[in-house]
N, C-alpha and C positions, 0 to 999 in steps of 0.2 A: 369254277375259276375262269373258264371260259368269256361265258358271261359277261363275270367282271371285268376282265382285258377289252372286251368287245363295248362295256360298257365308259370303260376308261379312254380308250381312243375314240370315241366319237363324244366327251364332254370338252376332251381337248381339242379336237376339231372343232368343234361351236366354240371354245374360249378365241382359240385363233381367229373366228371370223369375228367376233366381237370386237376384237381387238385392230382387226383393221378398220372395221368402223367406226369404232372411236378415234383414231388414228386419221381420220379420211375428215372427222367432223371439226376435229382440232386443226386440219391441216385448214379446213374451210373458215372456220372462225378466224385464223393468225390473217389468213389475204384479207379478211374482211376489215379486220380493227388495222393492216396495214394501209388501204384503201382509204380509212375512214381518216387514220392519221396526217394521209398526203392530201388530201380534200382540204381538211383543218388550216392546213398550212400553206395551201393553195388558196384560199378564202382570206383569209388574216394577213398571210404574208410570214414566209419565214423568221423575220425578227421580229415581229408581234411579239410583245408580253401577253399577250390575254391567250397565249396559249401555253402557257402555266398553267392557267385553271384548268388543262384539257388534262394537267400532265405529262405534256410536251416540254420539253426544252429548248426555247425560240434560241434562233443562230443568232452570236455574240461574238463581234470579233474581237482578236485581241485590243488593248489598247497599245496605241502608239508611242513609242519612248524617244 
């Protein structure tokens, strides 16, 4: 039984590092495609349509009444 506890808290120790580094890889990916988003729109111009195609949504202001 030993054993098993000894075996059980160190599979959960390794889930928990897994899980920050997944956590770390995701955190790395979101800066990236946020980076990748403000380039896009730094490049085209925030009220660009042709960042539709990026699946952006170009700035539109109201219209005037």
């Amino acid at each position: 039984m030993r054993s098993m506890y000894a075996r059980h808290a160190a599979l959960a120790a390794e889930r928990q590092v897994i899980t920050q580094e997944m956590q770390k890889l995701v955190d790395e990916g979101d800066q990236i495609f946020r980076m990748l988003r403000e380039s896009l729109k730094d490049h085209y111009g925030k009220r660009n349509e042709k960042l539709v195609e990026f699946g952006l949504q170009p700035f539109r202001s109201e219209p005037r009444v």
